[in-house]
C-alpha positions in Angstrom: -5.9 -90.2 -1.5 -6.2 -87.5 1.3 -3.0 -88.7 2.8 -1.4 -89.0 -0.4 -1.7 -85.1 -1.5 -1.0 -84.5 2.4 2.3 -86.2 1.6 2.7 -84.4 -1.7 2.1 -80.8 -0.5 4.4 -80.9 2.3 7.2 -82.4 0.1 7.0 -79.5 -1.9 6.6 -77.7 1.0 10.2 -79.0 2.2 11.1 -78.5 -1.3 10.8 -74.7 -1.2 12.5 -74.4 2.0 15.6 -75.9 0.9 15.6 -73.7 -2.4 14.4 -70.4 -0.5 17.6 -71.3 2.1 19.8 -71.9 -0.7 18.8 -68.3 -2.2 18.4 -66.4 1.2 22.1 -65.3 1.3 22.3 -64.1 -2.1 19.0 -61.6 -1.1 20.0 -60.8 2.2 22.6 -58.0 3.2 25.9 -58.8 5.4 23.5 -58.0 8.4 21.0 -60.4 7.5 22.9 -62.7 6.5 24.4 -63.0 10.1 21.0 -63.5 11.5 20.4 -66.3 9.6 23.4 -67.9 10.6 22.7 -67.5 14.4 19.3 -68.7 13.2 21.0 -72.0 12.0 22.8 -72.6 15.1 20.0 -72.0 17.7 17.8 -73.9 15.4 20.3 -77.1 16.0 19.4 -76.4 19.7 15.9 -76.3 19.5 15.6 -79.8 17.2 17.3 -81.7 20.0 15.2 -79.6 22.8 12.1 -80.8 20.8 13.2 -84.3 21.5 13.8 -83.8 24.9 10.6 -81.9 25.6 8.2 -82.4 23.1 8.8 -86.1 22.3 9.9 -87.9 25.9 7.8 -85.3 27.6 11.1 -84.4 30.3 11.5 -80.3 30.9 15.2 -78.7 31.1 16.2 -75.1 31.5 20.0 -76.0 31.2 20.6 -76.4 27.6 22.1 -73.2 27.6 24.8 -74.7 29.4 25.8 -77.5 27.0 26.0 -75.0 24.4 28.2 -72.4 26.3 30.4 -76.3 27.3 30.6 -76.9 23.7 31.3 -73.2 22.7 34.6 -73.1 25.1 35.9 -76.4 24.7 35.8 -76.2 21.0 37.3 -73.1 21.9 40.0 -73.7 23.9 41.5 -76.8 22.5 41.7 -74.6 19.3 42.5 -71.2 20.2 44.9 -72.2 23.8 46.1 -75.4 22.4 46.1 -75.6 18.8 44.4 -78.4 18.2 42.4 -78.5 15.0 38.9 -76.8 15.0 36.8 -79.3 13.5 38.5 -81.8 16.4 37.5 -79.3 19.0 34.0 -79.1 17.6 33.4 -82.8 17.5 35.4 -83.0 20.7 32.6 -80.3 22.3 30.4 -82.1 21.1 31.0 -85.4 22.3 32.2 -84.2 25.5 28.5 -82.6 26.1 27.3 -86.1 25.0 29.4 -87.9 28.1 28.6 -85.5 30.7 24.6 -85.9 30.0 25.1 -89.5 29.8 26.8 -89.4 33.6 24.3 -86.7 34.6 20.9 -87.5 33.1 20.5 -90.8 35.3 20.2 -89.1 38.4 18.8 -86.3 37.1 15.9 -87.4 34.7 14.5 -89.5 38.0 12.9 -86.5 39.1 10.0 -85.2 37.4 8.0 -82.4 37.0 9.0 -78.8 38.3 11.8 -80.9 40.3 13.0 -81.8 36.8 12.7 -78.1 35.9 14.6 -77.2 38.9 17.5 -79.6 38.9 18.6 -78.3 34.9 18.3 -75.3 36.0 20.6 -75.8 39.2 23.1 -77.3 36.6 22.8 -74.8 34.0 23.8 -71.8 37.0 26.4 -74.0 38.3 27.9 -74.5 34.3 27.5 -70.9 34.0 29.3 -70.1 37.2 32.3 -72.4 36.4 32.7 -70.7 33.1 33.1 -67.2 35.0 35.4 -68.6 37.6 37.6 -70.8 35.6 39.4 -67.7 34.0 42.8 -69.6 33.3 40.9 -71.6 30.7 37.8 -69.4 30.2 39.2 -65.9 30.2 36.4 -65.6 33.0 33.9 -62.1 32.3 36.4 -61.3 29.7 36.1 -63.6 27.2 38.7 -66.0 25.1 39.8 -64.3 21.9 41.9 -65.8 19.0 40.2 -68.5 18.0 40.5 -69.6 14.7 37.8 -69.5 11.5 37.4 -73.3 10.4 38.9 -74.2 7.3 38.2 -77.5 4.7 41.2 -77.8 2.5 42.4 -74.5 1.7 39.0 -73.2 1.7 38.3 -71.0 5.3 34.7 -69.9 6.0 35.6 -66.5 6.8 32.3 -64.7 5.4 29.1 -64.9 6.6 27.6 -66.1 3.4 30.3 -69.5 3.2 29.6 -69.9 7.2 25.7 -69.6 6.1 26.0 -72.7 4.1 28.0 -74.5 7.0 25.8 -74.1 9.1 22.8 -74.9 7.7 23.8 -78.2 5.9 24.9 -79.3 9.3 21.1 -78.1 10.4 19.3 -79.9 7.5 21.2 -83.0 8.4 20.5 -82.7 12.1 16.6 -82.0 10.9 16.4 -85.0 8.8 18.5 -87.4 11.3 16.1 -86.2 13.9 12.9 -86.3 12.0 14.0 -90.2 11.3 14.6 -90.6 14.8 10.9 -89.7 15.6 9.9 -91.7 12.7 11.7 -94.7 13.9 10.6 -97.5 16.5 12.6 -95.4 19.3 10.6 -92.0 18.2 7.4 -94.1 19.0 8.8 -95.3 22.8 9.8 -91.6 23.4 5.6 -90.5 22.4 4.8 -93.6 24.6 7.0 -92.1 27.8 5.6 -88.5 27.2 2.3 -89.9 27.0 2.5 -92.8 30.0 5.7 -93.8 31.6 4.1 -96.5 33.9 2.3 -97.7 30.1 5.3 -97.7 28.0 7.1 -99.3 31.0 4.2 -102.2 31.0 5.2 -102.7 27.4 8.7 -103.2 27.8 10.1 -99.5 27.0 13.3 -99.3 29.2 12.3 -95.6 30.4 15.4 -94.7 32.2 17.7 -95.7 29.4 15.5 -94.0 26.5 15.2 -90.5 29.0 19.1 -90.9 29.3 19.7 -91.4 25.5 17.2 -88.4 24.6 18.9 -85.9 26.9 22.5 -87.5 25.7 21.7 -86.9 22.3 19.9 -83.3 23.1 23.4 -82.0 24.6 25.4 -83.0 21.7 23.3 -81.1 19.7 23.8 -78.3 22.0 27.4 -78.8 21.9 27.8 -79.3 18.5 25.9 -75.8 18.0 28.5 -73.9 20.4 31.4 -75.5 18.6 29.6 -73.4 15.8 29.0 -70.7 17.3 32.4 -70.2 18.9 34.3 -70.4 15.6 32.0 -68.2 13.8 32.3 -65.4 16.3 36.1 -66.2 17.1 35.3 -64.6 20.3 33.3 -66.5 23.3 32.8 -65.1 26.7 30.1 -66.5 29.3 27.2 -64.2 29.1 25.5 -65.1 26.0 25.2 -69.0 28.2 23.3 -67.9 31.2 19.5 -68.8 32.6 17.7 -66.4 30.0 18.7 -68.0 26.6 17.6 -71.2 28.2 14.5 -69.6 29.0 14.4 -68.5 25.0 15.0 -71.6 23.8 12.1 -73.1 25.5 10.4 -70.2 24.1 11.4 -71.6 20.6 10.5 -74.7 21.1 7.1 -74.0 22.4 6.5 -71.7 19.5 7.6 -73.8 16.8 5.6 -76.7 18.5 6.8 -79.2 21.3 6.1 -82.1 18.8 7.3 -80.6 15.6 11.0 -80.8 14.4 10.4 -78.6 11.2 8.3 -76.2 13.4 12.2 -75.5 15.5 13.1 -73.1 12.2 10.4 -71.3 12.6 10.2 -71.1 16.3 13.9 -69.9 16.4 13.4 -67.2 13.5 10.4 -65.9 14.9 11.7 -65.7 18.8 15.6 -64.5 16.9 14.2 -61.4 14.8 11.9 -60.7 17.8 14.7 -60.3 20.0 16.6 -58.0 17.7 14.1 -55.6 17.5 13.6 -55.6 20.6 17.1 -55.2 22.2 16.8 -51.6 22.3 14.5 -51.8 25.3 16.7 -53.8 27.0 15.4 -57.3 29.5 11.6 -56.0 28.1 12.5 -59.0 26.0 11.8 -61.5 28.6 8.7 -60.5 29.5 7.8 -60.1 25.9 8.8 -63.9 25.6 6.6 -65.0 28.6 3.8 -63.3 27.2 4.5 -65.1 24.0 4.4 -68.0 25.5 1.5 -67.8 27.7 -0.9 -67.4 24.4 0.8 -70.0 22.7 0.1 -72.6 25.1 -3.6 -71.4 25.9 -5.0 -70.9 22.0 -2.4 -73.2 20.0 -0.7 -75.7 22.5 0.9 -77.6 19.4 2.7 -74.2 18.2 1.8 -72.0 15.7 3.7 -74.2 13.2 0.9 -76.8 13.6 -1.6 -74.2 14.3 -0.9 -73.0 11.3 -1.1 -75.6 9.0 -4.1 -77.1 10.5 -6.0 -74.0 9.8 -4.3 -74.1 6.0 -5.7 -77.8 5.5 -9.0 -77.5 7.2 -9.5 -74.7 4.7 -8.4 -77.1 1.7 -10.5 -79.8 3.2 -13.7 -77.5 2.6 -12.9 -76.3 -0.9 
């Protein structure tokens, strides 16, 4: 019975998400509305970070770079070759995929703060290549021109129509990942975070699952760039670098390491924060650390889960 109204709050729960996200642009001004959309596309980010981090237990501070790959690939097959936008944003996409898959063997052996270190090594070398390369890149400049994406003769070319873009491709990433955890491959990824040498005893392949996570992770990461780059029509290498892979683990850990719903929140939260607090400049960062730091000492699952443990232990004693 308990589980049953557990199961009936939080789909109406779900329910008023979807119709509060349906409403939100029709409330929100041209400025807000833009938030909302850059919320969408870091919140595709932070599902398949969740997966990576939260579920198979394996650290990175380089998805920064596979969104930055998918934002100028996307880019320039569109804007320097013509090719049709929503081909450059699967092909972004899909390329991130392939270079994960060749990367993530040799990289996901390591563990720990080696781990840590080695996405982070490729994340600076990504970011470097996107400064250097400025034939394709436009280097520190940027690469303008690239064009709005269009379905038919209809061209998201407002915030409010690239709103709904954005986040029906986030719901469907949120519910294709939320199966995933669901599934019998979500249950080997809890068993490596929780033991590889255990799950390996019960005939997980480990390497091949850490590989697929990560694979999958970057293509969300890509597929978020492809976004991003076509809703900005402008990408240039800065908005890639260490620090917004340092805020998107921030995300992640508030939202909750094992909670895919708890990314929307994590992003908003760590998204508006930011905003009000670029006027001070990098205080940011050390705003996030802070942020952090608590989170992990007084809620370790995230203040999603924090959260709604304290709102059911409350309905548990009425």
């Amino acid at each position: 019975m308990l589980i049953r109204a557990r199961n009936t709050r939080r789909q109406l729960l779900l329910a008023a998400l979807v119709a509060a996200l349906v409403a939100l642009p029709w409330l929100a001004n041209p400025y807000q509305t833009s938030l909302l959309v850059v919320i969408g596309i870091h919140t595709i980010i932070a599902v398949g970070l969740c997966l990576l981090m939260g579920y198979a237990g394996q650290a990175s501070l380089g998805q920064a770079a596979f969104y930055g790959l998918g934002a100028f690939t996307s880019g320039i097959l569109s804007a320097t070759y013509g090719v049709s936008p929503w081909l450059g944003l699967l092909a972004g996409a899909a390329g991130c995929g392939l270079l994960a898959y060749a990367t993530g063997r040799p990289i996901l052996s390591l563990r720990g703060n080696y781990l840590a270190m080695a996405t982070l090594a490729f994340g600076i070398i990504v970011y470097i290549i996107l400064v250097e390369a400025k034939d394709f890149t436009g280097g520190p400049s940027g690469l303008p021109g690239i064009p709005s994406l269009t379905l038919g003769g209809f061209e998201f070319d407002s915030d409010r129509k690239y709103y709904y873009l954005v986040w029906a491709v986030c719901l469907g990433v949120l519910f294709l990942s939320q199966n995933i955890v669901n599934s019998r491959p979500g249950r080997a990824l809890r068993a490596i975070h929780a033991s590889e040498a255990a799950a390996r005893s019960l005939g997980v392949d480990v390497a091949s699952f850490k590989v697929l996570v990560f694979t999958l992770s970057a293509v969300y990461a890509g597929l978020a760039g492809g976004l991003y780059a076509h809703y900005t029509t402008f990408v240039s290498p800065q908005p890639f670098g260490f620090i917004f892979s340092i805020r998107l683990v921030t995300m992640v850990v508030i939202g909750g390491l094992a909670s895919i719903w708890g990314a929307i929140f994590g992003t908003a939260s760590l998204t508006v924060l930011s905003e009000l607090l670029h006027p001070f400049g990098d205080l940011d960062v050390i705003v996030f650390g802070l942020i952090m730091m608590l989170v992990m000492i007084f809620m370790p699952q995230g203040l999603t889960r924090g959260l709604l443990d304290l709102y059911e232990r409350r309905l548990a004693r009425r």
